[in-house]
N, CA, C and O atoms as a GROMACS GRO file, in nm:
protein
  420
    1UNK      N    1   4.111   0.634  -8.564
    1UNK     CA    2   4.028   0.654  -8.446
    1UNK      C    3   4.092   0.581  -8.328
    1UNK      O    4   4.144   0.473  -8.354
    2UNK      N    5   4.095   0.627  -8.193
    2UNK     CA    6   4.122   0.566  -8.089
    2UNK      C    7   4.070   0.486  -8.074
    2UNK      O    8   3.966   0.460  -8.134
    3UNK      N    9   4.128   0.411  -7.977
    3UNK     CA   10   4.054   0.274  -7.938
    3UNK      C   11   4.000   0.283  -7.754
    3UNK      O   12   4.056   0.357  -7.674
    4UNK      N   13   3.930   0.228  -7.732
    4UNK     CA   14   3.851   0.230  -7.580
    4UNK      C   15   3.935   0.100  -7.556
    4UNK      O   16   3.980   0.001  -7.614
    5UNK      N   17   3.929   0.159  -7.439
    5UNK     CA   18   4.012   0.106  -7.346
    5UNK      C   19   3.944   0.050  -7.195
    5UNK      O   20   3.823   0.071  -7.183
    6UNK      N   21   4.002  -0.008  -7.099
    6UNK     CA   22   3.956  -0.018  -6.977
    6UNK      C   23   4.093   0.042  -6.864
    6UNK      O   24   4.102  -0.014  -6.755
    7UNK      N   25   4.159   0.118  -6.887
    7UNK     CA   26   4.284   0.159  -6.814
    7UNK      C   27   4.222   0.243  -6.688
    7UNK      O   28   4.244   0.212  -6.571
    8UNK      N   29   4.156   0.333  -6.722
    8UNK     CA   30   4.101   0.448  -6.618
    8UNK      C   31   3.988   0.353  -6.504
    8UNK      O   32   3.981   0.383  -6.385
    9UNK      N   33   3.898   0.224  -6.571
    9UNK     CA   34   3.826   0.151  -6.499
    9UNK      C   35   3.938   0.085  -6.398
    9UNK      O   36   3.950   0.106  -6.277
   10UNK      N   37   3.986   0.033  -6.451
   10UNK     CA   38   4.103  -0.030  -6.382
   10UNK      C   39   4.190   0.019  -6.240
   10UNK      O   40   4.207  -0.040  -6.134
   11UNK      N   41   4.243   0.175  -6.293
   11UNK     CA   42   4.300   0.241  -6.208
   11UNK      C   43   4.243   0.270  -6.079
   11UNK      O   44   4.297   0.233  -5.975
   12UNK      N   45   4.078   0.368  -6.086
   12UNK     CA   46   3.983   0.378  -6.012
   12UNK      C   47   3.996   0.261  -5.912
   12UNK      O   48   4.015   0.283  -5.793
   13UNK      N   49   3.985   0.110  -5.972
   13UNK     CA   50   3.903  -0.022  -5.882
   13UNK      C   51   4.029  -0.046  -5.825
   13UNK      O   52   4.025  -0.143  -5.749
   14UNK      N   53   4.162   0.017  -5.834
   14UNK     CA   54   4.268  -0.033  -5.732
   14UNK      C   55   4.308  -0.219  -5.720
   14UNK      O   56   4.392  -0.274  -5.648
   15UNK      N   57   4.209  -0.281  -5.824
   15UNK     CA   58   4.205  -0.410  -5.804
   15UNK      C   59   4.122  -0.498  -5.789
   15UNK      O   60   4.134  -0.620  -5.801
   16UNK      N   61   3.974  -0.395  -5.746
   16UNK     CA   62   3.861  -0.445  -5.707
   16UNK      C   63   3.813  -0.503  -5.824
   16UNK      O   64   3.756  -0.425  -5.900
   17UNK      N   65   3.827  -0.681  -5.878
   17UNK     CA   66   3.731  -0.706  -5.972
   17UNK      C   67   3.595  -0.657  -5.995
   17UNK      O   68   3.538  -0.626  -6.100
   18UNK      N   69   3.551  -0.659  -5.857
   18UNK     CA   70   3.349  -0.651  -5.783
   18UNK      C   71   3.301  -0.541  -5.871
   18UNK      O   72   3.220  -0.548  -5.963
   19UNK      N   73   3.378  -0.419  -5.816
   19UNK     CA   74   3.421  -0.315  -5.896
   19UNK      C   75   3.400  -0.284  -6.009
   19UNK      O   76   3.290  -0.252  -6.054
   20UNK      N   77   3.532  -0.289  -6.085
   20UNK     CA   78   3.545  -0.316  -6.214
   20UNK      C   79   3.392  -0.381  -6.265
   20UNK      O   80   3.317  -0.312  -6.335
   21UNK      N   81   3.360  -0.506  -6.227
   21UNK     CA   82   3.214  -0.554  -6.294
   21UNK      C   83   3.102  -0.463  -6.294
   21UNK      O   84   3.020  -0.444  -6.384
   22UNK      N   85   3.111  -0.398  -6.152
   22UNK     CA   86   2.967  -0.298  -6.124
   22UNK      C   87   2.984  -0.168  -6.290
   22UNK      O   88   2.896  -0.132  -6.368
   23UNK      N   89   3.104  -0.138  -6.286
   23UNK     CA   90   3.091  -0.029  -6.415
   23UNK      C   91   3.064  -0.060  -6.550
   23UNK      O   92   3.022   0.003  -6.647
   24UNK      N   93   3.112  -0.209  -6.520
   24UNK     CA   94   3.118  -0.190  -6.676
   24UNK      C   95   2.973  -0.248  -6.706
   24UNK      O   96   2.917  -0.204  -6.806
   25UNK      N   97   2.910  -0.339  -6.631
   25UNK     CA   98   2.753  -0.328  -6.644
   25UNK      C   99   2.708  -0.194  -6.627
   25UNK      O  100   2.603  -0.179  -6.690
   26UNK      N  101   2.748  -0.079  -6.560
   26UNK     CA  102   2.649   0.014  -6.578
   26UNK      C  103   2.683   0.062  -6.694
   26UNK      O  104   2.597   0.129  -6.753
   27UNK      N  105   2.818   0.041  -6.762
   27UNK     CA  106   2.782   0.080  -6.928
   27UNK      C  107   2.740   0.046  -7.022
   27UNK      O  108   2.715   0.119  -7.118
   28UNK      N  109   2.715  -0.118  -7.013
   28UNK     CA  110   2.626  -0.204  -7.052
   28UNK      C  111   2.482  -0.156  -7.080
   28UNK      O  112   2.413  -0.178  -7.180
   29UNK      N  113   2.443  -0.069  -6.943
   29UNK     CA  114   2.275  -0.098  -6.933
   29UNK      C  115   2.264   0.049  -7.006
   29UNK      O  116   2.180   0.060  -7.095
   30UNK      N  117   2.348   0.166  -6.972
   30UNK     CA  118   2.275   0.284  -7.012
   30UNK      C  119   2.353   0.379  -7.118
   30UNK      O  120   2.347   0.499  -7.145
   31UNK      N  121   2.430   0.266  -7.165
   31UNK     CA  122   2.506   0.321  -7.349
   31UNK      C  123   2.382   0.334  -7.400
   31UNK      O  124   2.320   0.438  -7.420
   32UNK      N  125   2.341   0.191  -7.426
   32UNK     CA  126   2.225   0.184  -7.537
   32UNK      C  127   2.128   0.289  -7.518
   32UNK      O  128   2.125   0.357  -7.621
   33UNK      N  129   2.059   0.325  -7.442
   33UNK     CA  130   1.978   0.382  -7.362
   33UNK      C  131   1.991   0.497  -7.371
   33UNK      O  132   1.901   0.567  -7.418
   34UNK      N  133   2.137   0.559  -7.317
   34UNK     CA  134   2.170   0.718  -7.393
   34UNK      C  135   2.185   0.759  -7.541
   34UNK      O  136   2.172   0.869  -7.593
   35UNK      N  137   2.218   0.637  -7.594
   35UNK     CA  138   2.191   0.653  -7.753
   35UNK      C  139   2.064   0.671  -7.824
   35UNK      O  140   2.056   0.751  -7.917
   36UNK      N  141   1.956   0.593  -7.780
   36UNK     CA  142   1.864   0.614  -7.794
   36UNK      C  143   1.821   0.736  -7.818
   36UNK      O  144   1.772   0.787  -7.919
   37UNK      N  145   1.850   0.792  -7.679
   37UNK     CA  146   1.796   0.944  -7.653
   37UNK      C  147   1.843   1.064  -7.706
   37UNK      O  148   1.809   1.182  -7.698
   38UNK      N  149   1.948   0.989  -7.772
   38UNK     CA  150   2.064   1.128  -7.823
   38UNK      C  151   1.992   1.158  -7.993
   38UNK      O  152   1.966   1.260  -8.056
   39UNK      N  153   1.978   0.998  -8.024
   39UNK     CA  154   1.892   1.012  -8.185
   39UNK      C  155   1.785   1.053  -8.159
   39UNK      O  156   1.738   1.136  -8.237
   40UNK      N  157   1.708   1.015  -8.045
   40UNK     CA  158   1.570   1.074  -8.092
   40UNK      C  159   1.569   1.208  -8.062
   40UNK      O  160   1.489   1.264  -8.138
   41UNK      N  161   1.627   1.294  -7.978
   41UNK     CA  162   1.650   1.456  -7.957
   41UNK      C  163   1.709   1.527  -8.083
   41UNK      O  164   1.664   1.630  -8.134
   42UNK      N  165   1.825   1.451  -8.127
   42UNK     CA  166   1.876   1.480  -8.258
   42UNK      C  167   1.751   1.507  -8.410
   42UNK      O  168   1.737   1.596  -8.494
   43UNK      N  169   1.690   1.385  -8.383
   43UNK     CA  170   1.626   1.378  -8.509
   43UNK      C  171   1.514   1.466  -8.501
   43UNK      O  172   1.480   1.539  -8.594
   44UNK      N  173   1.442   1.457  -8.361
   44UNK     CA  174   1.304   1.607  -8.362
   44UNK      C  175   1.408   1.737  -8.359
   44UNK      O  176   1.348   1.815  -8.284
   45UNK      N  177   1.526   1.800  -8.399
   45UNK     CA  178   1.608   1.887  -8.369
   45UNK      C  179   1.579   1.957  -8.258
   45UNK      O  180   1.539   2.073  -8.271
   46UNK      N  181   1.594   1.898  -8.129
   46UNK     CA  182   1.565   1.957  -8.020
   46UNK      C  183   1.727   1.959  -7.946
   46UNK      O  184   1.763   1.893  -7.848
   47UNK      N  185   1.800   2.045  -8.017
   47UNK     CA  186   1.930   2.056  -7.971
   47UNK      C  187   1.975   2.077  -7.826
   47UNK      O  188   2.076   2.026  -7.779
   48UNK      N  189   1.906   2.141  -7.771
   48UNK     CA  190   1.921   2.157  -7.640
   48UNK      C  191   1.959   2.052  -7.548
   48UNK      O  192   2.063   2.043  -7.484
   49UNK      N  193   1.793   1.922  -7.551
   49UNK     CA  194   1.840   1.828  -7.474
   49UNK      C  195   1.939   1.714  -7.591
   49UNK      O  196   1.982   1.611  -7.539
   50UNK      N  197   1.953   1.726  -7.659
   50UNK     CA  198   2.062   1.664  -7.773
   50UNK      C  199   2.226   1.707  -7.662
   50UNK      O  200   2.320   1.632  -7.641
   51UNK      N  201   2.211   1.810  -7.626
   51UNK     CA  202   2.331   1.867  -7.613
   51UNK      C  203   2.364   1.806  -7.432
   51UNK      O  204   2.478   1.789  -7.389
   52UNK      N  205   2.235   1.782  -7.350
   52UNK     CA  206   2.245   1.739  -7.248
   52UNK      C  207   2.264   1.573  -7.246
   52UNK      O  208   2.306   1.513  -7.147
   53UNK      N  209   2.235   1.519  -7.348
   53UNK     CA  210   2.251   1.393  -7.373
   53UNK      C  211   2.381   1.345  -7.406
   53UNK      O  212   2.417   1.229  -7.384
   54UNK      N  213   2.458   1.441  -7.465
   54UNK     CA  214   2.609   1.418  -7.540
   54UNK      C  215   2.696   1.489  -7.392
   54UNK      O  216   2.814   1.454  -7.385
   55UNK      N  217   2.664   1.550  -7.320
   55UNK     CA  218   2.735   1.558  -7.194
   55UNK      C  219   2.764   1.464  -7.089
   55UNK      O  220   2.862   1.460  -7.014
   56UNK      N  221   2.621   1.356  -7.097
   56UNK     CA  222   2.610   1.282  -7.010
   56UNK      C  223   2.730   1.119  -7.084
   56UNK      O  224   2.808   1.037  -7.036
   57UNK      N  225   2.677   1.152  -7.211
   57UNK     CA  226   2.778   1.047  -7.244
   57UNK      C  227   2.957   1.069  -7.307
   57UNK      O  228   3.010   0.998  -7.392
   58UNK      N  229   3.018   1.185  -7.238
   58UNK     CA  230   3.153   1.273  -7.239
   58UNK      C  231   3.182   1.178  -7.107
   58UNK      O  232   3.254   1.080  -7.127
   59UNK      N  233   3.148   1.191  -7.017
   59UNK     CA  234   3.190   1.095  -6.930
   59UNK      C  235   3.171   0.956  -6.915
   59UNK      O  236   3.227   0.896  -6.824
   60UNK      N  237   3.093   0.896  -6.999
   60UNK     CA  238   3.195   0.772  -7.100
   60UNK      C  239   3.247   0.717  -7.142
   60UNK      O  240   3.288   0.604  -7.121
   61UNK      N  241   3.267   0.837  -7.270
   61UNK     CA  242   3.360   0.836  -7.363
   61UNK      C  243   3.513   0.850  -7.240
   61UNK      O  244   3.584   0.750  -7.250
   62UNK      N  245   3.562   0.948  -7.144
   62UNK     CA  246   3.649   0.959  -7.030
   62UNK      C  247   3.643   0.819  -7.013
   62UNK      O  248   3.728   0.743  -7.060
   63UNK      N  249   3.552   0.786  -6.952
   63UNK     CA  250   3.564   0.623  -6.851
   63UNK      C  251   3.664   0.557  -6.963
   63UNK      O  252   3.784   0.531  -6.946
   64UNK      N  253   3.581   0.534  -7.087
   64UNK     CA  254   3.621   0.411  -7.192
   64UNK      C  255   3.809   0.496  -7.242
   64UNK      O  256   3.882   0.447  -7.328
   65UNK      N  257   3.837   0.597  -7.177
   65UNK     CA  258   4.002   0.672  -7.259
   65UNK      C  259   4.032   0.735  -7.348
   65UNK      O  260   4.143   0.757  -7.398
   66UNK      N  261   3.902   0.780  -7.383
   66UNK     CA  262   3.899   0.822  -7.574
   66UNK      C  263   3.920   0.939  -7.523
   66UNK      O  264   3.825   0.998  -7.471
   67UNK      N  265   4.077   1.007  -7.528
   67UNK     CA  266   4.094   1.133  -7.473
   67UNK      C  267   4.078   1.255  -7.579
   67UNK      O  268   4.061   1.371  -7.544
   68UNK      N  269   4.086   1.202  -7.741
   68UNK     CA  270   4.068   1.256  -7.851
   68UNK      C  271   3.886   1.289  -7.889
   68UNK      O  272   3.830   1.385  -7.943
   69UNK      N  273   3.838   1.169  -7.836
   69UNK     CA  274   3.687   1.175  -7.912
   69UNK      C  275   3.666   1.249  -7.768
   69UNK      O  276   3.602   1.354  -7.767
   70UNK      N  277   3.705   1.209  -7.678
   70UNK     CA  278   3.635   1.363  -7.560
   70UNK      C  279   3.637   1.518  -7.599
   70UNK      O  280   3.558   1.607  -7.568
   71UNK      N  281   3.765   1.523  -7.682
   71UNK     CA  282   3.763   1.664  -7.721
   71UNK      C  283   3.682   1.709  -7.830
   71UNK      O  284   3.639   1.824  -7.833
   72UNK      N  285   3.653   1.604  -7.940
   72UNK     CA  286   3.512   1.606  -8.009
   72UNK      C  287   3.396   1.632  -7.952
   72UNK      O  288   3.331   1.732  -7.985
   73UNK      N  289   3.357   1.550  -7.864
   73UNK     CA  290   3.200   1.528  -7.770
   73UNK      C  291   3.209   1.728  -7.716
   73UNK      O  292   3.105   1.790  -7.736
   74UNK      N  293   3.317   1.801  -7.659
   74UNK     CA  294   3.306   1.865  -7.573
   74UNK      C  295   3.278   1.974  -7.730
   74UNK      O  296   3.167   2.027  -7.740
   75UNK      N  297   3.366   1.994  -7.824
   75UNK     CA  298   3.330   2.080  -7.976
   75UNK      C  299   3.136   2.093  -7.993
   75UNK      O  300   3.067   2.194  -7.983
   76UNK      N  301   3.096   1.965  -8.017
   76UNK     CA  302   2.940   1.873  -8.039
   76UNK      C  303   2.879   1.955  -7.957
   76UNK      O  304   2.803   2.034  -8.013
   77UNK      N  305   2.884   1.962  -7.857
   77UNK     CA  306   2.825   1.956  -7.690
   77UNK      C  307   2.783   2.124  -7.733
   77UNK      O  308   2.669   2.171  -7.734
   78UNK      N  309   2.901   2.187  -7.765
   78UNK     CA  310   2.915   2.359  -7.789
   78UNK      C  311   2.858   2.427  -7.866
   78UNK      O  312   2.820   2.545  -7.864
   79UNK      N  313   2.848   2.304  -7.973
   79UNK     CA  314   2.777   2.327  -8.147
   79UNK      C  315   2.639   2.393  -8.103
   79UNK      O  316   2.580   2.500  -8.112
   80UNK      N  317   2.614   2.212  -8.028
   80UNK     CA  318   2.454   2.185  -8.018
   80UNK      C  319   2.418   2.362  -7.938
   80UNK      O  320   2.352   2.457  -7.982
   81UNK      N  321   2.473   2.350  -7.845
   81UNK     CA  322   2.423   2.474  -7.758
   81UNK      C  323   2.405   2.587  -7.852
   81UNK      O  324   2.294   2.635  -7.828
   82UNK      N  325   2.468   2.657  -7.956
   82UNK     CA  326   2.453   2.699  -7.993
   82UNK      C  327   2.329   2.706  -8.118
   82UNK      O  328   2.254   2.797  -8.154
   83UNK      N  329   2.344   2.601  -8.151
   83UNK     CA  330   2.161   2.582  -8.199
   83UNK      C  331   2.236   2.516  -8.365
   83UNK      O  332   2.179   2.545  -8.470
   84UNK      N  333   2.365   2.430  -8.364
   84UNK     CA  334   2.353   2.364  -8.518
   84UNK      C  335   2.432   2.215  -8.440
   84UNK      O  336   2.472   2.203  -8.325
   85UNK      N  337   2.433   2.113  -8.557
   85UNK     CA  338   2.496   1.981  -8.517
   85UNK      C  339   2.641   1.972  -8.594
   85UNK      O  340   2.699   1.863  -8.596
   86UNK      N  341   2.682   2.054  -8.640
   86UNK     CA  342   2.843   2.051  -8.706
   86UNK      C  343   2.910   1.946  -8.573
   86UNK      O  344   2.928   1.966  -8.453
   87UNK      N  345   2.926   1.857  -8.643
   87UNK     CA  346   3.033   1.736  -8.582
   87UNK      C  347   2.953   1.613  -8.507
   87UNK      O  348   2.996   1.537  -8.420
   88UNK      N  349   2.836   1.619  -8.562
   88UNK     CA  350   2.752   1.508  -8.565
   88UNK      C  351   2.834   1.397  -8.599
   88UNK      O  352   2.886   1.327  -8.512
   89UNK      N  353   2.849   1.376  -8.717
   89UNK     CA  354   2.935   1.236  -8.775
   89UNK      C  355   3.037   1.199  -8.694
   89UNK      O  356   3.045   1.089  -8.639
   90UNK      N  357   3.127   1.300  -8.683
   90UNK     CA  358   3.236   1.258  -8.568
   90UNK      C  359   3.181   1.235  -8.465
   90UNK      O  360   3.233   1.126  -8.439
   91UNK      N  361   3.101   1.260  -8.370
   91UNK     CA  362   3.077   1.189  -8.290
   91UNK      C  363   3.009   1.101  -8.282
   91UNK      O  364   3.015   1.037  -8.177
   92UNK      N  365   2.909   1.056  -8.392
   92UNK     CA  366   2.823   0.944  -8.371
   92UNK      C  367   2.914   0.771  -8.422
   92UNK      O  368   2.887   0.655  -8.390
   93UNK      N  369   3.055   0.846  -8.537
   93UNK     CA  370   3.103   0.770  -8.525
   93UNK      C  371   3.194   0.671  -8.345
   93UNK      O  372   3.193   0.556  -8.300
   94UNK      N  373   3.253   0.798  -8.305
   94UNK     CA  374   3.253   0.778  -8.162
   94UNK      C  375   3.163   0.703  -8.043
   94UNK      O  376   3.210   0.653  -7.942
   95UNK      N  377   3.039   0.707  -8.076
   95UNK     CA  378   2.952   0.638  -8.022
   95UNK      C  379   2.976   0.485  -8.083
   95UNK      O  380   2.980   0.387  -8.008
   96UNK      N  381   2.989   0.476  -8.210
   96UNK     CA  382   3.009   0.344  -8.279
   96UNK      C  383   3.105   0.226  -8.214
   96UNK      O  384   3.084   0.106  -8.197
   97UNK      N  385   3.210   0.304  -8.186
   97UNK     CA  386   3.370   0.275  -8.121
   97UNK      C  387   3.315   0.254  -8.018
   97UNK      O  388   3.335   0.135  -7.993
   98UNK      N  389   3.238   0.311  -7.918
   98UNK     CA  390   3.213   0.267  -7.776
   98UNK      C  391   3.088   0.153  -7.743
   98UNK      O  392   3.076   0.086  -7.640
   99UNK      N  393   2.994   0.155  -7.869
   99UNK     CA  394   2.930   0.028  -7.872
   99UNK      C  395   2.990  -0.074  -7.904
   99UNK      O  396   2.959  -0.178  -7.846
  100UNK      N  397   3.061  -0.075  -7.975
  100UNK     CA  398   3.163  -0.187  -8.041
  100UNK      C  399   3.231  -0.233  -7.907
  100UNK      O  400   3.218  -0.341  -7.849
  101UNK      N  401   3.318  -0.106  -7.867
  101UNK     CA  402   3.372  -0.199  -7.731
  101UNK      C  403   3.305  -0.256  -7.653
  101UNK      O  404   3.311  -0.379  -7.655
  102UNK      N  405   3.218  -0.191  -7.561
  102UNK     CA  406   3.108  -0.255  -7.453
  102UNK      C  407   3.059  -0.367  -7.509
  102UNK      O  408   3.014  -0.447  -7.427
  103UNK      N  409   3.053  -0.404  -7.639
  103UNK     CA  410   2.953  -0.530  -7.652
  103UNK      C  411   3.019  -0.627  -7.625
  103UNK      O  412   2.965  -0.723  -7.569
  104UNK      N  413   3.150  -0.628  -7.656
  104UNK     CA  414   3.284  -0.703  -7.630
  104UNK      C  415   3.303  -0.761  -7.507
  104UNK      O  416   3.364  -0.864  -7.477
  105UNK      N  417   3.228  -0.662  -7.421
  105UNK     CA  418   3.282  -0.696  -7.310
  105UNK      C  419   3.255  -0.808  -7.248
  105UNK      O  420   3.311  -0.834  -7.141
   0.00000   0.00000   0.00000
């Protein structure tokens, strides 16, 4: 599995520590938060907003570099729309990897 990164945060802030801090608290506050929402849509099988929930956190997964698990999230994202969760595991492992990092931070 890839590893998350802060390269793309970095690039964006040109240097700006201030910056840099403002994002990575906002991934701080609303990882957990989109996770939340992704299990509980998941688990009433309400794929639809399951599928709006795993979009919102594709640009994330981007921020954090996971250029591999993006191409997962975007497979997931396609599944869901279509009305099954094939590649659930892969991505929730993905979610794992990006809690792991952020907590780090």
């Amino acid at each position: 599995m890839e590893t998350a990164n802060l390269t793309y945060i970095k690039n964006l802030s040109g240097g700006d520590i201030s910056f840099e801090e403002k994002i990575i608290t906002i991934l701080k506050s609303e990882l957990p938060e989109e996770q939340k929402t992704y299990f509980f849509c998941l688990q009433n099988k309400n794929y639809k907003d399951t599928a709006e929930i795993v979009h919102k956190l594709k640009h994330k997964i981007s921020i954090l570099g996971l250029k591999k698990s993006y191409q997962i999230a975007v497979e997931f994202e396609e599944n869901l729309l279509k009305g099954n969760a094939m590649g659930k595991d892969d991505f929730e492992k993905i979610l794992m990897n990006m809690t792991k990092f952020v907590e780090q931070l």
